[in-house]
FIFI-13648 format. One line per field, with one value per atom (N, C-alpha, C): residue in one letter; atom name; x, y, z. Coordinates in Angstrom, 2 decimals. Layout:
N
aa c(a; ...);
at c(CA; ...);
x c(X; ...);
y c(Y; ...);
z c(Z; ...);
This chain:
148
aa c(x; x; x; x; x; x; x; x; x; x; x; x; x; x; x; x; x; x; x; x; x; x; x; x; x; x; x; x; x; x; x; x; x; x; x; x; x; x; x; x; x; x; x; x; x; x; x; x; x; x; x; x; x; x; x; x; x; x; x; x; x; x; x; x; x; x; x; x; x; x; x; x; x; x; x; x; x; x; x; x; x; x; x; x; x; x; x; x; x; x; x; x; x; x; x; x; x; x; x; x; x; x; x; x; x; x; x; x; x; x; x; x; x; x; x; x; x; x; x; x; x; x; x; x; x; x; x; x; x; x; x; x; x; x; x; x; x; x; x; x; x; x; x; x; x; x; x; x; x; x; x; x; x; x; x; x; x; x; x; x; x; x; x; x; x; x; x; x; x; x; x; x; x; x; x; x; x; x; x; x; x; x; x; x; x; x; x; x; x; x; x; x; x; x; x; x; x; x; x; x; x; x; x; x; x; x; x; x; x; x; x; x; x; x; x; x; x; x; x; x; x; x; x; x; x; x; x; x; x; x; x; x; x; x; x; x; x; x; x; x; x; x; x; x; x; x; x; x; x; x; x; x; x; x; x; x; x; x; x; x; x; x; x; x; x; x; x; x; x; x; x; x; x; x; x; x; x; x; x; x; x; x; x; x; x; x; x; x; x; x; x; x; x; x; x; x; x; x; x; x; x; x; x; x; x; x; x; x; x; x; x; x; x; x; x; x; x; x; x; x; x; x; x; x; x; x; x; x; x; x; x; x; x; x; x; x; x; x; x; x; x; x; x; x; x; x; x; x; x; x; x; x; x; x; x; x; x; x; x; x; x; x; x; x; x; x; x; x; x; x; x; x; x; x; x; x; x; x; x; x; x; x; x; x; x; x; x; x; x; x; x; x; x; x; x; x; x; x; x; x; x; x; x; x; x; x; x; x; x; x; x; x; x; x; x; x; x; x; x; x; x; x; x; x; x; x; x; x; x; x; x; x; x; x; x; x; x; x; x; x; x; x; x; x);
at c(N; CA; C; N; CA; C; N; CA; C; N; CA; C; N; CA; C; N; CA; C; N; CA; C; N; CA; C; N; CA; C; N; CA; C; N; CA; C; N; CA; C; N; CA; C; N; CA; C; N; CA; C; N; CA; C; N; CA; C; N; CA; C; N; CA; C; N; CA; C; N; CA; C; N; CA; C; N; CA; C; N; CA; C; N; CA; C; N; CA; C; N; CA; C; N; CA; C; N; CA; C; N; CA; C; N; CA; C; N; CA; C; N; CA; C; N; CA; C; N; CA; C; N; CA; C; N; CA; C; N; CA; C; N; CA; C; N; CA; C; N; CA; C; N; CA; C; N; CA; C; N; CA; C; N; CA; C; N; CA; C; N; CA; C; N; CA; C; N; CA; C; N; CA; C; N; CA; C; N; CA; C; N; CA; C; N; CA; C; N; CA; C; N; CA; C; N; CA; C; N; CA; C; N; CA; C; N; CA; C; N; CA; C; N; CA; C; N; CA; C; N; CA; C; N; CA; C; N; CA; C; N; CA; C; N; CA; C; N; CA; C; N; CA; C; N; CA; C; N; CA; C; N; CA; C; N; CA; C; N; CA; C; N; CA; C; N; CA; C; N; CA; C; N; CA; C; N; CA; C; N; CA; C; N; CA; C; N; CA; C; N; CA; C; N; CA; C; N; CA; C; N; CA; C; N; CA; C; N; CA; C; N; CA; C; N; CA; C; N; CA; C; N; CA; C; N; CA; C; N; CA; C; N; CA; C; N; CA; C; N; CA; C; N; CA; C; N; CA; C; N; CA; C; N; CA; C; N; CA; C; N; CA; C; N; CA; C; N; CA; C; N; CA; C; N; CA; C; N; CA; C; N; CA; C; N; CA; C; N; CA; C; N; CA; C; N; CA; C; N; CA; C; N; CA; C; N; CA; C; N; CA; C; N; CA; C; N; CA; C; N; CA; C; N; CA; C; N; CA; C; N; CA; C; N; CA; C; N; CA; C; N; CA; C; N; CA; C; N; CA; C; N; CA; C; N; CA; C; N; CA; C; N; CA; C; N; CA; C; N; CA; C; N; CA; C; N; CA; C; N; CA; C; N; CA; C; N; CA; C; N; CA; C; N; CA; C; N; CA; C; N; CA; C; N; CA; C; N; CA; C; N; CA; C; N; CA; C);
x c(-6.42; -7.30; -6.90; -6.83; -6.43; -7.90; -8.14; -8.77; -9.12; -10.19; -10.69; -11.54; -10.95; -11.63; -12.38; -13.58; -13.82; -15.38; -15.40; -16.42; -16.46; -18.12; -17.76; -17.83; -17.09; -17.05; -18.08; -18.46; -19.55; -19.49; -20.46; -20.30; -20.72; -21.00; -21.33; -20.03; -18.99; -18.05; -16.55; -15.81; -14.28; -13.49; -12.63; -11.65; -10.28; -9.12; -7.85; -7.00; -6.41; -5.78; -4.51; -4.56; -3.05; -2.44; -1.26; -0.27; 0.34; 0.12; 0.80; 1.51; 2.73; 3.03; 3.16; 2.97; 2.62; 3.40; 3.64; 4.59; 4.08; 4.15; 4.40; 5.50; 5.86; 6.93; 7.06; 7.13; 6.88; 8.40; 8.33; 9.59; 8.93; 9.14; 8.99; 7.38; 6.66; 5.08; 4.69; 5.11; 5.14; 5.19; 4.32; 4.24; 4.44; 5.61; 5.26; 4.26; 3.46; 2.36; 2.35; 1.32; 1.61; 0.03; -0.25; -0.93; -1.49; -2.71; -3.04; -4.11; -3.92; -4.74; -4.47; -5.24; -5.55; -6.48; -7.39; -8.42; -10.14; -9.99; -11.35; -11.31; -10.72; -10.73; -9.84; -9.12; -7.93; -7.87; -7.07; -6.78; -5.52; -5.61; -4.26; -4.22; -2.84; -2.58; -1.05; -1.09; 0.18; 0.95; 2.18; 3.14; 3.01; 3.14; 3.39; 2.26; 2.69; 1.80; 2.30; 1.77; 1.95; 3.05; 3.35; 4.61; 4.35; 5.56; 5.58; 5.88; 5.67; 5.81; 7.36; 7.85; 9.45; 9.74; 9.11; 9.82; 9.91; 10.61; 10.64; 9.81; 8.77; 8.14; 9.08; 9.88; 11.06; 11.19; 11.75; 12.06; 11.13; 9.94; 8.88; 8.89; 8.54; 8.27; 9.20; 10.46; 11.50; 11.67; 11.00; 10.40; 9.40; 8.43; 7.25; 7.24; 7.73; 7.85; 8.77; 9.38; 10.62; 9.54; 9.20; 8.26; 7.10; 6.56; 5.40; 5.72; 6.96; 7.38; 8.69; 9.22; 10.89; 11.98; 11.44; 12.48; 13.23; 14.32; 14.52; 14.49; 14.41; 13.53; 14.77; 14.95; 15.81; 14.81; 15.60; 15.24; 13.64; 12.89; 11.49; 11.44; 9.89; 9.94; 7.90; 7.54; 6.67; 5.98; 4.34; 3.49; 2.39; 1.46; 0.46; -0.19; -1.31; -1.74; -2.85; -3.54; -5.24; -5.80; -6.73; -7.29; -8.67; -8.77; -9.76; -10.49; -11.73; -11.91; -12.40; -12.24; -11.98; -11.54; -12.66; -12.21; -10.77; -10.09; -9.26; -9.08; -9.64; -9.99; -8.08; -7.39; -6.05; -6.06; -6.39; -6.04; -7.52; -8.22; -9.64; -10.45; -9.69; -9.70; -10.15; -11.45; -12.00; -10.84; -10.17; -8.89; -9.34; -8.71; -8.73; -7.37; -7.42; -5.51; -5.54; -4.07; -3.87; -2.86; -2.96; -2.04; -1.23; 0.18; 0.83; 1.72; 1.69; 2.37; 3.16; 4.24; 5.53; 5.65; 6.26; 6.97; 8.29; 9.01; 10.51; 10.56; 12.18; 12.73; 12.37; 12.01; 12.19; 13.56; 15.02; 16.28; 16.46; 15.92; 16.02; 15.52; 15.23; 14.49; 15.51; 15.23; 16.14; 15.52; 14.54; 14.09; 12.45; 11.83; 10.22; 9.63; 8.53; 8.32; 7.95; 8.03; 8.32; 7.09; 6.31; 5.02; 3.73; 3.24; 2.46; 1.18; 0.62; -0.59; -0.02; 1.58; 1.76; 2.51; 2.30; 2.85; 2.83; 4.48; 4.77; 4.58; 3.75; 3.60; 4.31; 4.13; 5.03; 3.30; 2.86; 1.43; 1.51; 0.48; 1.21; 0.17; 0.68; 0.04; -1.07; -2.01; -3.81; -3.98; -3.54; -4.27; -4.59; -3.58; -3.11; -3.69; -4.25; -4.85; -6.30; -6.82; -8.13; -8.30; -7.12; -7.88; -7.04; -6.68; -5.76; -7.34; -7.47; -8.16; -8.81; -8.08; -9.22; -8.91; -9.95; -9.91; -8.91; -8.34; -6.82; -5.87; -5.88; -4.53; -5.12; -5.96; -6.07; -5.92; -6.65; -6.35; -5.25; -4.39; -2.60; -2.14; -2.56; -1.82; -1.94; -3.05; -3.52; -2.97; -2.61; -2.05; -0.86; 0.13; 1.65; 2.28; 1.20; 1.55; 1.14; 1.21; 0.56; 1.25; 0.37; 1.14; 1.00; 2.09; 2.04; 1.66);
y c(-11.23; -10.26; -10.07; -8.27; -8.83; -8.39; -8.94; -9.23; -8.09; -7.61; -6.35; -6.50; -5.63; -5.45; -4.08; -4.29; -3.21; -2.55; -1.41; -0.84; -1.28; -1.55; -1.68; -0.26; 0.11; 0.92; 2.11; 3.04; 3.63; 4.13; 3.25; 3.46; 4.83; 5.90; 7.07; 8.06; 7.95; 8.07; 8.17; 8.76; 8.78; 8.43; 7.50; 6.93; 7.21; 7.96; 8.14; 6.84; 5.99; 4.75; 5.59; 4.67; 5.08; 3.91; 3.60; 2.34; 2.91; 1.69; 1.91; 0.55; 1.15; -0.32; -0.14; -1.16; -1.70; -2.39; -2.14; -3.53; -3.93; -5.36; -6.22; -6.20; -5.66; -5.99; -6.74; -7.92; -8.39; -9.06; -8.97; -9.05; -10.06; -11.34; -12.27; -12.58; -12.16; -12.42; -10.51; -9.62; -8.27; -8.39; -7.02; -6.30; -4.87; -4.24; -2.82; -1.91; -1.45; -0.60; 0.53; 1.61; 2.96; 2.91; 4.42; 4.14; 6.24; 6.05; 7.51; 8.17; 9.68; 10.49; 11.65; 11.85; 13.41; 14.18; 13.33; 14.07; 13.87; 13.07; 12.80; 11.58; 10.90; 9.23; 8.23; 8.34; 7.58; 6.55; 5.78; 4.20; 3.92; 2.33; 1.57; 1.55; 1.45; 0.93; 0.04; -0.28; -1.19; 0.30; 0.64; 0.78; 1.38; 2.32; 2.68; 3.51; 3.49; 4.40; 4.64; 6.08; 6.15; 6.05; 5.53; 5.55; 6.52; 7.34; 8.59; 8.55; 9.53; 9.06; 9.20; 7.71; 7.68; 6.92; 6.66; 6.16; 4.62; 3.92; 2.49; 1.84; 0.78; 0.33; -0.12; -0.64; -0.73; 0.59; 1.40; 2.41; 3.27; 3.27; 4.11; 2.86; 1.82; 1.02; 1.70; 1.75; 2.22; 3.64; 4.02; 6.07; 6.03; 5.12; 5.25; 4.77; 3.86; 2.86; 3.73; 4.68; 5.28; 6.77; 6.94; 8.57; 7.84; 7.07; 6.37; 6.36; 5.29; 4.69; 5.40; 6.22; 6.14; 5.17; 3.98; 2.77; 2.12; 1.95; 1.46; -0.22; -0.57; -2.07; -2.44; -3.66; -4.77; -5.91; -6.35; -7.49; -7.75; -6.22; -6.89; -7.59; -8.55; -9.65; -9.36; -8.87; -9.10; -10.15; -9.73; -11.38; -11.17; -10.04; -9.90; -8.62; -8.76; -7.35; -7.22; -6.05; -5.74; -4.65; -4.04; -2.94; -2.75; -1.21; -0.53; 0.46; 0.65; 2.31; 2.83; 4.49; 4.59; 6.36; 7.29; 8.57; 8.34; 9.94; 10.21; 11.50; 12.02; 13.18; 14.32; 13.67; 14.35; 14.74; 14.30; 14.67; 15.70; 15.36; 15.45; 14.74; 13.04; 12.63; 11.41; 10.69; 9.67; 8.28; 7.32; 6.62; 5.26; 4.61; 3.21; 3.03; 2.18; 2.05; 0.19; 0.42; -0.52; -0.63; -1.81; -1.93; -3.47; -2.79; -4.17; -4.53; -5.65; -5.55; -6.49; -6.16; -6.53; -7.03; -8.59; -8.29; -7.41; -7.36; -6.85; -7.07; -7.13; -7.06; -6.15; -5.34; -4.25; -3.99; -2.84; -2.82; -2.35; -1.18; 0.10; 1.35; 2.19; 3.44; 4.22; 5.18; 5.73; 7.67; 7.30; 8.86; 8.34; 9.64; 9.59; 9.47; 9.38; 9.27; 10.67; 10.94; 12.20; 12.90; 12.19; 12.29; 12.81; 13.76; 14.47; 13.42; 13.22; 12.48; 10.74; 10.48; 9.10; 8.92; 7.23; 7.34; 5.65; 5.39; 4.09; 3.20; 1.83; 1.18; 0.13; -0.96; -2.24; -3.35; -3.61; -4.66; -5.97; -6.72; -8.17; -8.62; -9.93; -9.42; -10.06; -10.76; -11.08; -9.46; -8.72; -7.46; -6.60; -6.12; -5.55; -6.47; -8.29; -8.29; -8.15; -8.21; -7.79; -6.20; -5.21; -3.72; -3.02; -3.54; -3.02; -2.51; -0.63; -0.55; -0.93; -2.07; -1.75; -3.70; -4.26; -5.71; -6.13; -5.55; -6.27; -6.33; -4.98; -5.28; -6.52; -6.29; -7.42; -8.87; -8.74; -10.30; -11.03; -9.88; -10.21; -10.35; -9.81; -10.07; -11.33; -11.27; -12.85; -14.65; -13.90; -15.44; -15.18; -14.41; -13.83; -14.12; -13.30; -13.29; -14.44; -15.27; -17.00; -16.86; -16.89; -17.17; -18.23; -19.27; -20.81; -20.40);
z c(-16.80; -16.17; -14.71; -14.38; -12.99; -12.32; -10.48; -9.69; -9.70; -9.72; -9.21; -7.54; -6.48; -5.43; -5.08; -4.25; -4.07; -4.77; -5.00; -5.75; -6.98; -8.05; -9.19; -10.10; -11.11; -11.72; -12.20; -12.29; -12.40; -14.57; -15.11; -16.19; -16.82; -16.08; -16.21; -15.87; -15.39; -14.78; -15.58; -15.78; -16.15; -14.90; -15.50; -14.23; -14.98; -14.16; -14.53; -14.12; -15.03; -14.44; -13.70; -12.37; -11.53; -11.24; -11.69; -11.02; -9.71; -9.20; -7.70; -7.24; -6.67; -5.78; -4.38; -3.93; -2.08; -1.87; -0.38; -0.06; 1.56; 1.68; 2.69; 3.39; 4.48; 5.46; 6.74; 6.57; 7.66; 8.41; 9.83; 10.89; 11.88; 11.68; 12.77; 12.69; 13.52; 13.90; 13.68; 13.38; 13.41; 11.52; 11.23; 10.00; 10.06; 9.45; 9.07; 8.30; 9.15; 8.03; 8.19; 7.52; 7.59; 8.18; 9.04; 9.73; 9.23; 8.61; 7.57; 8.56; 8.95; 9.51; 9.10; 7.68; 7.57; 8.44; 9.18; 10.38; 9.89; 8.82; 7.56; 7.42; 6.94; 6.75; 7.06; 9.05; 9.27; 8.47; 8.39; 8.00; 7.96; 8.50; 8.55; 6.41; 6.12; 4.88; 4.84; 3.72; 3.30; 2.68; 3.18; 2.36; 0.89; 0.59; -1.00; -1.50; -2.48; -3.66; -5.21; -5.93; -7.11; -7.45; -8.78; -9.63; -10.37; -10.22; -11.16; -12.93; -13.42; -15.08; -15.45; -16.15; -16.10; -14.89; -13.95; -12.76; -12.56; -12.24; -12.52; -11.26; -11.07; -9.87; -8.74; -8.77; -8.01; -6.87; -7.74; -7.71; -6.30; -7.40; -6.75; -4.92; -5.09; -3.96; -2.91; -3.37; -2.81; -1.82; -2.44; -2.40; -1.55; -2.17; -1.52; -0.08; 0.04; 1.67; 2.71; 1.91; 2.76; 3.28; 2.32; 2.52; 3.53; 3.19; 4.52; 5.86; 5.97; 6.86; 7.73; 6.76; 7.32; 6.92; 6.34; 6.33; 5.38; 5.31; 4.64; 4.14; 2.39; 2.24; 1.20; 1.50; 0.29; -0.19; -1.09; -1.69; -1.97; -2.67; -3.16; -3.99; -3.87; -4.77; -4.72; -6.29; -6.49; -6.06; -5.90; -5.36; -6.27; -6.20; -7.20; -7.53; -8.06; -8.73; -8.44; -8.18; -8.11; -8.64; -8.94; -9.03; -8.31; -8.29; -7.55; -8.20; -7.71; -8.45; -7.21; -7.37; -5.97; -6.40; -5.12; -5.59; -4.74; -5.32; -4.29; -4.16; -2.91; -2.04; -2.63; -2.46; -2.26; -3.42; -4.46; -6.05; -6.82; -6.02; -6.44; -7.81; -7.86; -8.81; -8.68; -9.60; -9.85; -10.03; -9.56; -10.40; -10.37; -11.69; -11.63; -11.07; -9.57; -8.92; -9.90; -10.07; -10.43; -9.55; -8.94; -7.41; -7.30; -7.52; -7.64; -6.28; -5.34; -4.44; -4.60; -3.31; -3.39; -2.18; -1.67; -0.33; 0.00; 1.46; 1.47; 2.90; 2.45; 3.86; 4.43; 5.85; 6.62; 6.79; 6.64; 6.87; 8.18; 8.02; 9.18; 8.70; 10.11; 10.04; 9.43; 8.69; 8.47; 9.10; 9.33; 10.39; 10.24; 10.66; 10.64; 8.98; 8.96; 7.44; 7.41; 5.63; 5.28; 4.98; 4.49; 4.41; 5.29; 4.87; 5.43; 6.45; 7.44; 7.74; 7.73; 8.01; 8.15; 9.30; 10.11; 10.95; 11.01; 10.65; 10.77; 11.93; 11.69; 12.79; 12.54; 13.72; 13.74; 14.28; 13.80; 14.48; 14.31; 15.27; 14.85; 13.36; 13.16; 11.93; 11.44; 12.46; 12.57; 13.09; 13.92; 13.59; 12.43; 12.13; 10.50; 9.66; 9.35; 8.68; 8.91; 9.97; 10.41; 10.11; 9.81; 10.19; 8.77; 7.72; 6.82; 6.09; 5.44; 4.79; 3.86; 2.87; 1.49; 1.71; 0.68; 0.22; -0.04; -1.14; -1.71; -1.29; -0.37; 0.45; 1.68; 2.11; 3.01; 2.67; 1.24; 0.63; 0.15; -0.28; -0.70; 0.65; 1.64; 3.37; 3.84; 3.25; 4.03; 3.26; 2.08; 1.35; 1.65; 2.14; 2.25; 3.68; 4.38; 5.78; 6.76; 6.09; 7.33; 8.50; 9.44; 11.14; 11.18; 11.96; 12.08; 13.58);
Protein backbone atom coordinates (compact mmCIF):
# COMPACT_ATOMS: atom_id res chain seq x y z
CA UNK A 1 0.00 0.00 0.00
CA UNK A 2 1.43 3.22 -0.74
CA UNK A 3 1.34 6.31 1.88
CA UNK A 4 -1.25 8.52 1.08
CA UNK A 5 -0.67 12.36 2.01
CA UNK A 6 -2.76 15.06 2.08
CA UNK A 7 -6.62 15.32 1.49
CA UNK A 8 -8.79 12.26 2.02
CA UNK A 9 -10.62 11.22 -1.02
CA UNK A 10 -14.10 12.48 -1.64
CA UNK A 11 -16.30 9.33 -2.07
CA UNK A 12 -18.80 11.27 -4.10
CA UNK A 13 -16.13 12.29 -6.49
CA UNK A 14 -14.24 10.68 -9.71
CA UNK A 15 -10.50 10.87 -9.46
CA UNK A 16 -8.34 10.41 -12.80
CA UNK A 17 -5.13 8.41 -11.55
CA UNK A 18 -1.91 10.48 -12.71
CA UNK A 19 1.72 9.01 -12.27
CA UNK A 20 4.24 11.40 -11.74
CA UNK A 21 7.84 11.49 -10.95
CA UNK A 22 9.87 14.05 -8.69
CA UNK A 23 13.14 14.48 -8.02
CA UNK A 24 15.50 15.56 -5.18
CA UNK A 25 18.56 17.49 -6.18
CA UNK A 26 20.65 18.21 -3.79
CA UNK A 27 24.48 20.07 -4.12
CA UNK A 28 26.40 20.24 -0.86
CA UNK A 29 24.02 21.94 1.97
CA UNK A 30 21.89 23.52 -1.26
CA UNK A 31 18.74 21.76 -3.07
CA UNK A 32 17.44 22.44 -6.52
CA UNK A 33 13.74 23.24 -6.64
CA UNK A 34 11.29 24.74 -8.92
CA UNK A 35 9.78 27.66 -7.63
CA UNK A 36 5.62 27.89 -9.39
CA UNK A 37 3.80 31.34 -10.02
CA UNK A 38 0.93 31.26 -12.19
CA UNK A 39 -0.27 34.57 -10.14
CA UNK A 40 -3.17 32.17 -8.15
CA UNK A 41 -1.38 29.62 -6.11
CA UNK A 42 2.66 30.39 -5.96
CA UNK A 43 4.54 27.43 -4.52
CA UNK A 44 7.94 26.11 -3.99
CA UNK A 45 7.85 22.33 -5.54
CA UNK A 46 10.22 19.38 -6.11
CA UNK A 47 11.10 18.92 -9.65
CA UNK A 48 8.87 16.93 -12.11
CA UNK A 49 5.65 15.84 -13.10
CA UNK A 50 3.38 13.72 -15.41
CA UNK A 51 4.53 10.72 -17.29
CA UNK A 52 3.14 10.69 -20.55
CA UNK A 53 1.31 7.55 -22.09
CA UNK A 54 4.25 5.25 -23.60
CA UNK A 55 6.77 7.27 -21.81
CA UNK A 56 9.22 5.54 -19.55
CA UNK A 57 9.55 7.26 -15.70
CA UNK A 58 13.11 7.72 -16.23
CA UNK A 59 12.52 9.29 -19.09
CA UNK A 60 9.74 11.59 -18.11
CA UNK A 61 12.01 12.59 -14.71
CA UNK A 62 14.40 13.48 -17.29
CA UNK A 63 11.94 15.92 -19.33
CA UNK A 64 10.35 16.93 -16.54
CA UNK A 65 13.38 18.36 -14.29
CA UNK A 66 14.82 19.88 -17.51
CA UNK A 67 11.38 21.76 -18.53
CA UNK A 68 11.16 22.99 -14.60
CA UNK A 69 14.51 23.75 -13.96
CA UNK A 70 16.69 24.11 -17.08
CA UNK A 71 19.04 21.31 -15.85
CA UNK A 72 20.42 18.82 -16.60
CA UNK A 73 20.26 15.27 -14.02
CA UNK A 74 22.36 11.84 -13.97
CA UNK A 75 22.32 8.95 -12.14
CA UNK A 76 18.53 8.77 -10.65
CA UNK A 77 17.93 6.40 -8.08
CA UNK A 78 14.42 5.88 -6.93
CA UNK A 79 13.60 6.40 -2.97
CA UNK A 80 9.77 6.18 -2.67
CA UNK A 81 6.21 6.57 -3.61
CA UNK A 82 3.08 8.61 -2.45
CA UNK A 83 -0.20 9.61 -3.49
CA UNK A 84 -2.54 12.56 -3.34
CA UNK A 85 -5.91 13.60 -4.35
CA UNK A 86 -5.92 16.83 -5.32
CA UNK A 87 -7.78 19.12 -8.01
CA UNK A 88 -5.74 20.41 -10.71
CA UNK A 89 -6.67 23.91 -11.84
CA UNK A 90 -4.34 23.47 -15.21
CA UNK A 91 -6.20 20.40 -16.46
CA UNK A 92 -9.46 21.19 -14.91
CA UNK A 93 -9.26 17.83 -13.43
CA UNK A 94 -10.08 15.99 -10.09
CA UNK A 95 -6.53 13.40 -9.92
CA UNK A 96 -5.37 10.67 -7.84
CA UNK A 97 -1.16 11.74 -8.25
CA UNK A 98 0.62 8.88 -7.77
CA UNK A 99 4.03 10.38 -7.07
CA UNK A 100 7.15 8.51 -7.25
CA UNK A 101 10.42 10.24 -6.33
CA UNK A 102 13.75 10.00 -7.28
CA UNK A 103 17.05 11.45 -6.06
CA UNK A 104 19.87 12.93 -8.83
CA UNK A 105 22.73 14.40 -9.41
CA UNK A 106 22.25 18.22 -10.41
CA UNK A 107 24.79 18.28 -13.93
CA UNK A 108 24.26 21.70 -15.31
CA UNK A 109 21.92 24.37 -16.59
CA UNK A 110 21.38 23.80 -19.73
CA UNK A 111 19.22 27.38 -20.25
CA UNK A 112 16.06 28.74 -18.32
CA UNK A 113 13.32 26.27 -17.77
CA UNK A 114 10.97 25.85 -20.51
CA UNK A 115 8.03 25.84 -18.76
CA UNK A 116 5.53 28.29 -18.51
CA UNK A 117 5.21 29.93 -14.53
CA UNK A 118 8.76 28.15 -13.39
CA UNK A 119 11.69 29.45 -12.01
CA UNK A 120 14.59 27.33 -10.86
CA UNK A 121 15.99 27.89 -7.44
CA UNK A 122 19.11 26.74 -5.55
CA UNK A 123 17.87 26.95 -1.33
CA UNK A 124 19.52 25.61 1.49
CA UNK A 125 17.90 22.77 2.35
CA UNK A 126 16.06 23.31 6.14
CA UNK A 127 14.47 26.03 4.02
CA UNK A 128 13.04 24.08 1.07
CA UNK A 129 12.19 21.57 3.68
CA UNK A 130 10.26 23.97 5.81
CA UNK A 131 8.44 25.70 2.59
CA UNK A 132 8.18 22.73 -0.14
CA UNK A 133 4.28 22.69 -1.02
CA UNK A 134 2.55 19.54 -0.36
CA UNK A 135 3.32 16.68 2.65
CA UNK A 136 5.04 14.12 0.63
CA UNK A 137 7.29 15.97 -0.94
CA UNK A 138 8.29 17.42 2.28
CA UNK A 139 8.35 14.07 3.94
CA UNK A 140 10.55 12.20 1.19
CA UNK A 141 12.92 15.56 1.69
CA UNK A 142 13.24 15.13 4.97
CA UNK A 143 14.36 11.30 5.26
CA UNK A 144 16.81 12.07 2.02
CA UNK A 145 18.08 15.35 2.63
CA UNK A 146 19.78 15.08 6.39
CA UNK A 147 22.03 18.12 7.17
CA UNK A 148 24.85 16.96 9.56
Amino acid sequence: MIRRFGESPDPQRKYTRRPGVYALLPRGRSVLVTWYDDGERPELQLPGGGVDPGESPITALHREVYEETGWLIAAPRRVGAFRRFTYMPEYDLWAEKLCTIYTARPIRPKGPPTEEFHEARWMDIPDALEQLGNAGDRFFAAQILRVS
